[in-house]
C-alpha positions in Angstrom: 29.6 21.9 -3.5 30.6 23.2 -6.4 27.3 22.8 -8.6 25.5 24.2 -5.5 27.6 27.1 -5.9 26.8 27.7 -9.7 23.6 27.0 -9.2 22.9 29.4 -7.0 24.3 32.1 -9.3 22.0 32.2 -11.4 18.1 31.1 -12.0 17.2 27.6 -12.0 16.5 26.2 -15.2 15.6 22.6 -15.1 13.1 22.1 -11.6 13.5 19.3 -8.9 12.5 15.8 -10.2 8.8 16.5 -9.2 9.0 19.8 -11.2 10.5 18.0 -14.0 7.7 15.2 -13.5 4.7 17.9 -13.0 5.9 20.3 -16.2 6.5 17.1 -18.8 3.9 15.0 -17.7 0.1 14.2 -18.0 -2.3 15.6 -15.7 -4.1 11.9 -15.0 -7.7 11.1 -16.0 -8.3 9.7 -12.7 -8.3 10.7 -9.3 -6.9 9.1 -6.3 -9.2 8.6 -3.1 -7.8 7.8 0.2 -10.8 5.9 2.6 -10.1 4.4 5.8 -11.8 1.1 7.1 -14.2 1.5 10.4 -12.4 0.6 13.4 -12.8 -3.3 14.9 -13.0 -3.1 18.2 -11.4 -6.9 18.9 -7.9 -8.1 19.0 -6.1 -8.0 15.7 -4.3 -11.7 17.1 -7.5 -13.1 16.8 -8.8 -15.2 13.0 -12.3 -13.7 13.4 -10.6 -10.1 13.4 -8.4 -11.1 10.4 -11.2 -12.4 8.5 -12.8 -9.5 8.6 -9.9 -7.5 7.9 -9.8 -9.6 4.7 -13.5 -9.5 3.6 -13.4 -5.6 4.3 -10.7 -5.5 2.0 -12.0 -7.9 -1.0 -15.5 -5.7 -0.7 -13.6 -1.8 -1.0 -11.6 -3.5 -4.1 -14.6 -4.9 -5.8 -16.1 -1.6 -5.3 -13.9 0.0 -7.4 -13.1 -2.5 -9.7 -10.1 -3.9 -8.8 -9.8 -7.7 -9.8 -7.4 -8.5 -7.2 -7.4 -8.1 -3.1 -3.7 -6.9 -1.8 -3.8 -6.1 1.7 -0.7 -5.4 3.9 -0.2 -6.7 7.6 2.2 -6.2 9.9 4.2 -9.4 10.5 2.1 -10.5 13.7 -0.8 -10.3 11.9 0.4 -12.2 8.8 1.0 -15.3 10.6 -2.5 -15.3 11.2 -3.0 -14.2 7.8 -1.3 -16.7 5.5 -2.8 -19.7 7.4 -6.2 -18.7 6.8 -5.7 -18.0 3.1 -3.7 -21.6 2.4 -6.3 -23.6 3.8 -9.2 -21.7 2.0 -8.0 -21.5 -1.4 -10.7 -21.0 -3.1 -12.3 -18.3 -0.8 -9.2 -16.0 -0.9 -7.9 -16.8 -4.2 -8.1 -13.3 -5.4 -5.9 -12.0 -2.3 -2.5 -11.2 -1.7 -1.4 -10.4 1.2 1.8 -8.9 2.1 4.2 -8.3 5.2 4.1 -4.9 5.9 7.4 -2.9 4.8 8.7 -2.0 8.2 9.6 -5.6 9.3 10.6 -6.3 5.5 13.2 -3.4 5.9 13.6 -4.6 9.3 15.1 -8.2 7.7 17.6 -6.4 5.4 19.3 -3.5 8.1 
C-alpha cells in the first residue's frame, strides 16, 4: 500500500515488466504467424482422426523448418496418441506429443 501510494505521487519512472521488456529489448527479426488447421469432421477418439492430427502437424512444421513435431492433446486424446507413436517408432520419431496444460495443472491443484 505504501509503494502504491508513492507511486502515485509522482510520474512513473521505470514501466511495467512488458514496458521494461519492450524499451530494453530487440525488436525480433522474425515474425510470429498464428494458422489454424482445417476442421476434421470425425471423432477425435478415433486413430484415423489422430493420425491425421499428427501428419497435419509434422507437414505445417516441415513447412517452416522446424526439425521437430510437438503437438499438444488433451488427455483423452493422448491415450490414443502415445500408443500410435510407441509402436511406429520410426514413423513418428520426430514427434513429441504432449498432454495439454489443463489436465497437467489439473494433476497438481
Amino acid at each position: 500500500m505504501l509503494s502504491r501510494k508513492a507511486s502515485s505521487e509522482k510520474a512513473q519512472e521505470l514501466p511495467a515488466w512488458a514496458g521494461f521488456v519492450s524499451a530494453t529489448g530487440e525488436v525480433p527479426s522474425n515474425v510470429t504467424t498464428i494458422d489454424y488447421y482445417p476442421a476434421i469432421n470425425h471423432p477425435i477418439t478415433e486413430f484415423i482422426t489422430v493420425q491425421e492430427c499428427l501428419r497435419a502437424s509434422e507437414e505445417a512444421s516441415h513447412e517452416v523448418g522446424q526439425e521437430y513435431v510437438i503437438t499438444k492433446f488433451d488427455l483423452g486424446v493422448c491415450m490414443k496418441a502415445y500408443p500410435l507413436v510407441w509402436s511406429h517408432p520410426a514413423k513418428y520419431k520426430k514427434h513429441i506429443v504432449l498432454i495439454a496444460t489443463f489436465h497437467v495443472i489439473c494433476a497438481y491443484f
